[in-house]
C-alpha positions as CSV (number, residue, x, y, z in Angstrom):
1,X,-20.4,-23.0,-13.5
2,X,-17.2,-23.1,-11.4
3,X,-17.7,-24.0,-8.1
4,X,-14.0,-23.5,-7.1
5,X,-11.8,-20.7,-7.0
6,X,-8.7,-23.1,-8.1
7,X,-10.7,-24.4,-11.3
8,X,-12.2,-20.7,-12.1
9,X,-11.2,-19.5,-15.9
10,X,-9.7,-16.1,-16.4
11,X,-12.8,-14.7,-16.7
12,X,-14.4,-15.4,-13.7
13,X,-10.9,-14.7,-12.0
14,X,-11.2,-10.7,-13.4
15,X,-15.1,-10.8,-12.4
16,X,-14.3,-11.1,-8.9
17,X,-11.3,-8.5,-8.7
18,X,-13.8,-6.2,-10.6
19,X,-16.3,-6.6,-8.0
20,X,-14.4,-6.0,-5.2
21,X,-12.4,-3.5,-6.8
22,X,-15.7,-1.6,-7.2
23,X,-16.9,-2.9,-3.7
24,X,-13.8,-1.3,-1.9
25,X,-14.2,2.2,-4.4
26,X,-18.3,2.3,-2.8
27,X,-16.9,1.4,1.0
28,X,-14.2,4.4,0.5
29,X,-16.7,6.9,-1.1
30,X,-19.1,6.1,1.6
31,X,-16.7,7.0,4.2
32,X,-15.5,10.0,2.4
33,X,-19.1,11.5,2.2
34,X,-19.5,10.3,5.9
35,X,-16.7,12.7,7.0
36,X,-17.3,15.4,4.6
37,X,-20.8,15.9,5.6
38,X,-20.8,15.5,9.2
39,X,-20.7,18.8,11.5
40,X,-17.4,20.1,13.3
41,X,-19.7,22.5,15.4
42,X,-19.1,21.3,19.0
43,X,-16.4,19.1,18.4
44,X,-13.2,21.7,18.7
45,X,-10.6,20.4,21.6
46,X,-9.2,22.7,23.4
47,X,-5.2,22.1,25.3
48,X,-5.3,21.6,28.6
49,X,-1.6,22.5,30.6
50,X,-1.1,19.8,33.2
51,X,1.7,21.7,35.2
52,X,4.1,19.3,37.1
53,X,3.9,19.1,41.4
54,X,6.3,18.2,43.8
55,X,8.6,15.4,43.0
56,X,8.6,12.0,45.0
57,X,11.3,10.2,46.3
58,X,11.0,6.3,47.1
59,X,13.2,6.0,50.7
60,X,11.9,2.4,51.4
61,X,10.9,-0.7,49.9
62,X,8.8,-4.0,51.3
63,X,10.2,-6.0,48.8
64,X,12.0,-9.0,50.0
65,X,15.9,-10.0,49.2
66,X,16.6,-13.3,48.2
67,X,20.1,-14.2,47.8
């Protein structure tokens, strides 16, 4: 048995890239099914028009001037 990656044989090597090649096919299935199955009913947004005011004008500032 290898007990480290850096003294693994090529076959142990293409066991772990087929596991989590297979791992990360499951996680992305998972999450497909997830979304395909879940409900839209209630979850349509609507655009809401935020209309612009009056504009504002700074005339004065309490900031001090160092020079």
């Amino acid at each position: 048995m290898n007990h480290s990656i850096y003294s693994a044989d090529r076959s142990t090597h293409l066991k772990i890239v087929v596991v989590a090649l297979v791992a990360g096919i499951a996680v992305t299935g998972l999450g497909i099914t997830a979304r395909a199955t879940g409900s839209d009913e209630g979850l349509t947004q609507t655009a809401r028009v935020i209309k612009a005011g009056k504009s504002v004008v700074i005339t004065s500032s309490n900031a001090s001037l160092v020079r």
